[in-house]
C-alpha positions, 0 to 999 in steps of 0.5 A: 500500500505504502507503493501506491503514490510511487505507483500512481506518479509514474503513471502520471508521468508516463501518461504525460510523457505519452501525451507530450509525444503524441502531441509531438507527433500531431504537430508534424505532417509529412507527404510523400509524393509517391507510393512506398514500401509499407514498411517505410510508411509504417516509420514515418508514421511512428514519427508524424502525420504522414499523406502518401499518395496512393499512385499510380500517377504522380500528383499534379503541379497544383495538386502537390502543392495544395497537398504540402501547404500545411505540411513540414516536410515532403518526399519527391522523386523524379516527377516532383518540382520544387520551385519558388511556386511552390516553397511561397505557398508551403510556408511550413516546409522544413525539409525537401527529402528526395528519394533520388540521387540528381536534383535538377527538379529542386531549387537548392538555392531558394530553399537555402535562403529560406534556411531548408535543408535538401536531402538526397541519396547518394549512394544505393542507386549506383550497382542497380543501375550498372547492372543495367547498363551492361543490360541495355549494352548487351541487348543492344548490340546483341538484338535481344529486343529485335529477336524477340519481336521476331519470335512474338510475330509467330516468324521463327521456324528455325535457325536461320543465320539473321540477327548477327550482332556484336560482342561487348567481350573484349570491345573498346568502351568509352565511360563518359563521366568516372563518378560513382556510376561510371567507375561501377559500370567500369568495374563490371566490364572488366569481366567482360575483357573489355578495353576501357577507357574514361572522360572526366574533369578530375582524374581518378587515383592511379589505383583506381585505374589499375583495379578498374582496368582503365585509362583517361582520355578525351572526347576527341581522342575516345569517340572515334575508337569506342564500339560503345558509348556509355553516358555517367554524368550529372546534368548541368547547363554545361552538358545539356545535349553534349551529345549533339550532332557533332559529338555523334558525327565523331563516333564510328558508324559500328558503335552504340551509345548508351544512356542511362543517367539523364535525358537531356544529356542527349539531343534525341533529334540529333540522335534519331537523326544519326540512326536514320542516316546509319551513322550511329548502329544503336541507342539504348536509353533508360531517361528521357529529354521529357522527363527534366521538368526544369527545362522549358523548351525540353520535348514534351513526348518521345518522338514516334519515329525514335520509337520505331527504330529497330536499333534501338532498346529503351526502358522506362528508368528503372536504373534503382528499380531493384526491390530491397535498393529502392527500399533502402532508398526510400528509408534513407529518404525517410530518416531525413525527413523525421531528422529534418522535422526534427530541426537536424541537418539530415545526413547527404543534405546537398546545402549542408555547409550553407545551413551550418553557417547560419544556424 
């Protein structure tokens, strides 16, 4: 009996304690953008009120924002834009969480002056999207796609010596852009006996050279000796449509470009235009000029004509679409934004240094 009053406080205390945190919790609204996992959905909302939309289309420009306008923090993916439309009406906003590794569709430095940090994942997407590119290389010039729509069109009856392609075993390959994508996609051709050669603005280690098997070059020098071409940079006004009509007049008319980074890297007119005139033996993409929503003038559609070309093998950017990577990337993108809500500075947020300076 003399336990009773211990007894009864801490319940209190821990009444009010499971009050405070409640109140905690109703105080924060989080929205994803598009649907997760639901064990990541199950996280966030251990943390606050969370609005996923069910998918499967993207919300709508006006629909995001009216979504988010009482809300503290946002998970985007590719499809999602935020401008300085968007940060005027979600006056609440504390953190921009993006489940992606490029963030061309955030504007960094509006939500740096309004003191928001901008999350990215940076690290899981590279093996996924290695993997596919030696897919897209060697469906591409191995007619994989084309010999299917033979076989589906009820046309096989037998061997026939037809569809004759090239090996990638031992081929002269030429990354452009030696970051984290681009040294993977090396490393995964070294089991192929490929010749490999890089461009980039900074120089990898020469252990790095070594344990890729590699060797640094230029566009003028590798373009004209490369069977394949594979494109693994970032965005940036500076490499918008690097592949133009005069990067492909410098290819060999037997080579292959690749592209599994971004769209508008490439000038898809440009490239439709090369495989016509058979000055270019394939193109394989996984991003599209539609998709960079931060360009104005960017091609609303993929052009028809590209579409029908038989040399060419396209996919609808799956590059992470491997189940337990895009996972791992949506808790990744999930503990930034309960850190964020939190009044933290999340890890891989891309104005860290700004906000340290003001904070």
């Amino acid at each position: 009996m003399e336990n009773r009053p211990v007894f009864a406080k801490k319940c209190s205390d821990l009444r009010l304690y499971l009050m405070k945190q409640s109140s905690k919790k109703m105080s924060s609204k989080l929205v994803v953008a598009q649907p997760i996992h639901n064990n990541v959905l199950s996280y966030l909302e251990q943390h606050a009120d969370v609005e996923m939309n069910p998918g499967p289309e993207p919300y709508g420009r006006s629909e995001l924002i009216e979504k988010c306008a009482d809300a503290h923090g946002v998970m985007v993916f590719m499809t999602e834009r935020i401008d300085n439309q968007f940060l005027e009406t979600c006056k609440n906003m504390k953190v921009i969480s993006g489940a992606l590794k490029g963030y061309n569709n955030i504007n960094v430095y509006e939500c740096s002056r309004q003191n928001i940090p901008v999350t990215i994942v940076p690290d899981l997407l590279s093996e996924p999207t290695g993997e596919l590119t030696i897919g897209l290389m060697l469906s591409l010039a191995r007619k994989v796609c084309a010999g299917d729509r033979y076989i589906r069109g009820g046309n096989f009856s037998g061997w026939r010596p037809t569809f004759y392609g090239q090996s990638l075993s031992k081929a002269n390959v030429l990354v452009i852009g030696a970051g984290a994508v681009g040294k993977t996609v090396l490393r995964m051709l070294k089991g192929f006996g490929c010749k490999c050669s890089y461009v980039d603005t900074v120089r990898l280690s020469g252990e790095e050279e070594i344990e890729l098997a590699c060797s640094p070059t230029e566009l003028k020098e590798g373009l004209p000796n490369a069977d394949f071409v594979v494109l693994a940079l970032h965005l940036m006004p500076e490499t918008r449509h690097l592949v133009d009509e005069i990067f492909l007049s410098k290819m060999k008319k037997s080579s292959f470009l690749i592209n599994p980074a971004r769209g508008s890297l490439v000038d898809e007119k440009a490239v439709e235009a090369a495989l016509l005139e058979q000055k270019i033996a394939g193109y394989a993409a996984d991003t599209f000029e539609v998709e960079d929503w931060t360009i104005p003038d960017r091609p609303r559609s993929i052009s028809p004509a590209l579409l029908g070309l038989e040399n060419t093998v396209f996919t609808p950017h799956i590059g992470s679409a491997v189940r337990d990577v895009r996972e791992a990337i949506e808790f990744s993108a999930a503990k930034s934004l309960v850190d964020g809500i939190n009044g933290q500075i999340p890890e891989n947020t891309v104005n860290a240094k700004h906000l340290r300076e003001v904070r």
